[in-house]
N, C-alpha and C positions, 0 to 999 in steps of 0.2 A: 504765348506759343502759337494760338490761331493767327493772331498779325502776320507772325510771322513766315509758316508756312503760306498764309496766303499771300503774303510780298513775295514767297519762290514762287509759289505755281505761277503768277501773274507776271513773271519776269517776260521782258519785249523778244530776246531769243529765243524762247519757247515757242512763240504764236506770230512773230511776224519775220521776214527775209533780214537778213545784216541789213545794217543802214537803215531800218527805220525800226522808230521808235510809239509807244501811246501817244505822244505827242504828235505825231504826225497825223494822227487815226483823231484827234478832236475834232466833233461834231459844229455844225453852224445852223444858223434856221435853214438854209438852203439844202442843207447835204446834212444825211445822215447815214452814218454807219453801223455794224452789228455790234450789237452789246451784250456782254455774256448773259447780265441779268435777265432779259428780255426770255432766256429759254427756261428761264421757272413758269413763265406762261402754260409751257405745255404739259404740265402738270394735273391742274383743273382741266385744260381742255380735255385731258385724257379720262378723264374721269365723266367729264357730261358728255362723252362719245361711249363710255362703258353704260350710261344711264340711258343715251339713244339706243346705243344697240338691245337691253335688255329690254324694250318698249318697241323696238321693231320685230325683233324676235316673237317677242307675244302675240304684237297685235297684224303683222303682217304675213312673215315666216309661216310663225306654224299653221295659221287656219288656211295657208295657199300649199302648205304641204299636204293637209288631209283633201286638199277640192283637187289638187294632181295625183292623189293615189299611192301616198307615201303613208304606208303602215307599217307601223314598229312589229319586231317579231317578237312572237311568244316564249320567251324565256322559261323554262321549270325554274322555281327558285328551291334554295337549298333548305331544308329542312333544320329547326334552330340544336344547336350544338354548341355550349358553351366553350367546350374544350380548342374544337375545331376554330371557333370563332375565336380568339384567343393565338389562337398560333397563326392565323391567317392575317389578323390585326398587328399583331407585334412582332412575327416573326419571319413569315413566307408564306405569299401566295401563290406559288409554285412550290411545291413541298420534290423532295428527290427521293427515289423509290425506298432508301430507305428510314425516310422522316413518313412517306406513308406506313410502313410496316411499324413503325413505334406508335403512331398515334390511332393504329387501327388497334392493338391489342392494349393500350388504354381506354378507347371508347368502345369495344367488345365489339366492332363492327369488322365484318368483311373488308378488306383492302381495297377490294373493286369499291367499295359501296365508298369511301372515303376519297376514292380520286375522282369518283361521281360528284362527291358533294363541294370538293376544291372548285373543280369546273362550274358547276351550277354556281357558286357562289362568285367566281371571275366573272363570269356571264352579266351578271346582279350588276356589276361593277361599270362594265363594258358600258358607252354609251349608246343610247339609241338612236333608231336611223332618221326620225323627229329633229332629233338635236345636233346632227351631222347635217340636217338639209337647213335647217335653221342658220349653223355657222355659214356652212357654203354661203346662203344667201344673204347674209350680211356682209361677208367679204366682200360678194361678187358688188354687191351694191357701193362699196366703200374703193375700190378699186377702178370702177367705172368712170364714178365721180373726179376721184384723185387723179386720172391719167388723162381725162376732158381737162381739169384743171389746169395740171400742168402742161397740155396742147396750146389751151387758151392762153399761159404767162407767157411761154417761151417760144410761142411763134414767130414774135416779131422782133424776137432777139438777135444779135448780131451770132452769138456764142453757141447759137442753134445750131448756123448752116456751117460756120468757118470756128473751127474748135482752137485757136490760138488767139480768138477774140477773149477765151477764157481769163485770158493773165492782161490785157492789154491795161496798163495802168493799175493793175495789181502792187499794193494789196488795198489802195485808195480806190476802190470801187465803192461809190453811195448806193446805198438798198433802197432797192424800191419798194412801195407797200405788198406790191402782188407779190413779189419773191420770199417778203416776210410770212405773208399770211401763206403762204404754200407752205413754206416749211414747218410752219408752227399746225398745218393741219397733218404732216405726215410724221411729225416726231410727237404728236399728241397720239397719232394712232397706234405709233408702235410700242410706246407707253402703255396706252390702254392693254394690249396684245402682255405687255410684261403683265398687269394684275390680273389678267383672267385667265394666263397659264396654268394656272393649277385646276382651273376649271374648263378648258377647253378639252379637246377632243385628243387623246394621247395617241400618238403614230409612234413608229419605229425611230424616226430620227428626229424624235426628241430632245437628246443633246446638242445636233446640229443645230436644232431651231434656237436654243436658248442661246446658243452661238451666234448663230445671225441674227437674233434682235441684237445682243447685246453688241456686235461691229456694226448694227446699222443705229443705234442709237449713240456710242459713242460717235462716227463716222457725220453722223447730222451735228452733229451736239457740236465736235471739232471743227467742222466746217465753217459754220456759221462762225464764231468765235475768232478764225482763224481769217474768216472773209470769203473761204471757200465755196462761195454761194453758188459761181455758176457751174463749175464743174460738179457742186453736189445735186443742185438740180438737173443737169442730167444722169447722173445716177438712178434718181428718184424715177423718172419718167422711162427709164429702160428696164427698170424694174417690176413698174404697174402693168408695160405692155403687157408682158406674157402672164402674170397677175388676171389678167381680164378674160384670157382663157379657160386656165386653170380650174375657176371655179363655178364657172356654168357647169366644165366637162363633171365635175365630181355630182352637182346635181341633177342631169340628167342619168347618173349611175344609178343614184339614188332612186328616183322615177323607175329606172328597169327599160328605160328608150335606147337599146344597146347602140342601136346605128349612129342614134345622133349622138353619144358619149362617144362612140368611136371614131367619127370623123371631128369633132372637137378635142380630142384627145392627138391627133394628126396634126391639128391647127395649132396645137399647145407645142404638140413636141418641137416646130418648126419654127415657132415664133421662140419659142425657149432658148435652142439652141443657137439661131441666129444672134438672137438678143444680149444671151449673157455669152455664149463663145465668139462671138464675132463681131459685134458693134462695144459690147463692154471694153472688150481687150484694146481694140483701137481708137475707140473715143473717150475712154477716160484711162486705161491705164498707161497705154501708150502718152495719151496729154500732157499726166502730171508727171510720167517718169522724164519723158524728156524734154517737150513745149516749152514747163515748167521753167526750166532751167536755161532758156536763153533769156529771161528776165531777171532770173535772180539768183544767186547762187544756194545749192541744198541747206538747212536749215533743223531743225526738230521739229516742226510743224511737217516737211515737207516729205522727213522717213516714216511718220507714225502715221499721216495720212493713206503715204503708199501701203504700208503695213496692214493697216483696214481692209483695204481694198483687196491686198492680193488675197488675204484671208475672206473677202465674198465672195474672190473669184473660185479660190480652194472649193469654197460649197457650192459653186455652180459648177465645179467639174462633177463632185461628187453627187448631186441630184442629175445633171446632163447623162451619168452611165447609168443611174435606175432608166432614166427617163428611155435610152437608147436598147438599155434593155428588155422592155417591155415591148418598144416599138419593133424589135427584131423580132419577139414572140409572134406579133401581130401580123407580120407582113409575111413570113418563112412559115407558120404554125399555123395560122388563118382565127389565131384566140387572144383576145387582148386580154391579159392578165390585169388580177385586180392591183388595187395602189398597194404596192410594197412596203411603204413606209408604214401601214395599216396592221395594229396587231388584233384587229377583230377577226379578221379571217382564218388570222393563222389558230386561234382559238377554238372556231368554227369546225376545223379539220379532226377534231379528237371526238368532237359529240356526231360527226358524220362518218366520221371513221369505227363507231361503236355500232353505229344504226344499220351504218356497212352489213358488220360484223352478224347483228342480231339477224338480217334479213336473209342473209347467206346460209345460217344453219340453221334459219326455217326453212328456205331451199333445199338443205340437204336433208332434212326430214321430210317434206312433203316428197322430194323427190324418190326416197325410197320407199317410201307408201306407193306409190304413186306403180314400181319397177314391180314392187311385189307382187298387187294385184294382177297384174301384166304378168306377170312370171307364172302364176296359177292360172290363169284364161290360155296360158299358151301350150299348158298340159292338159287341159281339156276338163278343167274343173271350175267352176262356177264361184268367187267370192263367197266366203260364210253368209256375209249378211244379206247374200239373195235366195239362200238355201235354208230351210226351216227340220228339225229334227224332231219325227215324231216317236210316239211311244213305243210302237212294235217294231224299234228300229229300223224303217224303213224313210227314208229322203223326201220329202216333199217340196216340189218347187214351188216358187213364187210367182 
């Protein structure tokens, strides 16, 4: 049954134009072509990139976050509670007001005191800002690399400057080493990114990310396979641009250097929206919807590719209006809002919202202390505590 399935998936209709067949695609000393097997490589690689980055992290990351002035904040942690921990482990760590009213008259505690100890205990959870400058700077460092990389392959590409060199002699394009080993460095990374998702930094558009690795790892994976080499290498390279912003801007947040996050944050949104609205749409998906097809007629390679892509393009609309919404705060508001995608802050808003609370009606206690005394000086009477009462009833001042 495995033979067999694997003689369909590997059928010539699926991965190459009518008219050609694996027989056309056989390798010589001279010329060599993409082989599927070739992307089990990026497997290991993905893993001694997950081994670099926990050994940069360590040894470069964090000791350059504490000499720039990046201190984790002081958390209250929550005090131990079997019960609590129990229903927060197996059931809800946001509990709804009335899972707090049940589980407070089980643990004989005040209800305030139990949405105290939920938050303290999310807190616990929540990463710290060590470990968010940590990521940031491994990104930024892998990103840098990767986009010099791919400047340095595809410079002196024909399929650079004239984007219908893409197909010219497609789908008999021989690979060259620099185009394999570029690929096998950016689908080893986004591998690695799939293993340590459970351990990275959780945002709000957490589903969308596991969305976009998994269309950017089938979308590599397809390509190569398919032959799709050069149109995916510019994918790849339009992608890291605005990648190379992105995550200085989040570490200078992190630092507390407002200006300079804010004007990298200008240079993101700009580079972002050009990049994936505006060269994405016309240099690759325009290419392969229609370029494509004066070479060769549509195929199942050629719908499932486009399918990929339009589905990046979907989440470059949908990150493009965070993005444009925040830069409208900025410009019209004069306050750049923090990353949206981020559920630290929004967490942040309940224990500031308490302290609010707590500071306000000591306000309105000192403040009517405050009227009273004022209200007796103003009928011509002296505070008790500067007035002394002696024996033969008579007032003594102070």
């Amino acid at each position: 049954m495995a033979r067999s399935l694997n003689e369909w998936l590997w059928q010539h209709e699926f991965w190459l134009p009518p008219g050609i067949t694996w027989e056309d695609m056989q390798e010589s000393e001279d010329v060599h072509y993409p082989q599927p097997r070739d992307l089990l490589l990026s497997i290991p690689f993905a893993l001694i990139l997950v081994i670099i980055r926990c050994a940069f992290e360590r040894a470069v990351a964090l000791p350059l976050s504490t000499k720039l002035g990046v201190r984790d904040k002081q958390r209250p942690k929550a005090q131990p509670n079997p019960m609590l921990e129990t229903f927060y482990s197996t059931c809800c760590k946001n509990p709804e007001e009335g899972e707090l009213i049940s589980l407070a008259k089980q643990c004989d505690l005040p209800v305030r005191k139990v949405e105290r100890w939920f938050r303290h205990r999310r807190n616990t959870d929540r990463p710290s800002l060590s470990k968010k400058f940590c990521e940031a700077c491994w990104r930024f460092t892998f990103y840098i690399i990767s986009f010099f990389t791919g400047l340095a392959v595809l410079y002196d590409k024909p399929w650079l400057w004239d984007h219908r060199e893409c197909w010219t002699g497609y789908p008999q394009q021989p690979l060259q080493p620099s185009l394999f080993w570029y690929y096998l460095l950016e689908l080893s990374f986004y591998w690695s990114l799939v293993f340590t998702l459970p351990f990275d930094v959780k945002r709000k558009d957490f589903k969308e990310q596991i969305v976009h690795h998994a269309a950017t790892i089938f979308l590599i994976s397809f390509s190569y396979c398919a032959n799709y080499i050069r149109i995916g290498t510019l994918v790849m390279v339009i992608h890291d641009a605005s990648d190379c912003f992105l995550e200085p801007t989040k570490i200078f947040n992190y630092m507390k250097w407002k200006r300079t996050c804010d004007s990298l944050f200008m240079i993101f949104s700009a580079v972002f929206l050009i990049s994936r609205l505006v060269i994405f749409p016309y240099t690759v998906l325009y290419n392969t919807y229609y370029y494509s097809m004066e070479i060769f007629q549509p195929f199942f390679g050629y719908y499932f590719v486009n399918a990929l892509l339009i589905i990046l393009q979907l989440l470059h609309v949908f990150w493009s209006c965070l993005i444009i919404h925040m830069v409208y705060k900025f410009i019209f508001q004069g306050t750049m809002e923090k990353d949206m995608r981020s559920d630290t802050e929004e967490s942040d808003k309940d224990e500031e919202r308490e302290k609010i609370r707590e500071k306000e009606k000591n306000g309105v206690t000192y403040f009517t202390s405050v009227t009273s005394n004022s209200y007796i000086q103003r009928n011509g009477s002296e505070p008790l505590n500067n007035r002394t009462q002696l024996t033969n009833g008579h007032v003594k001042e102070r």
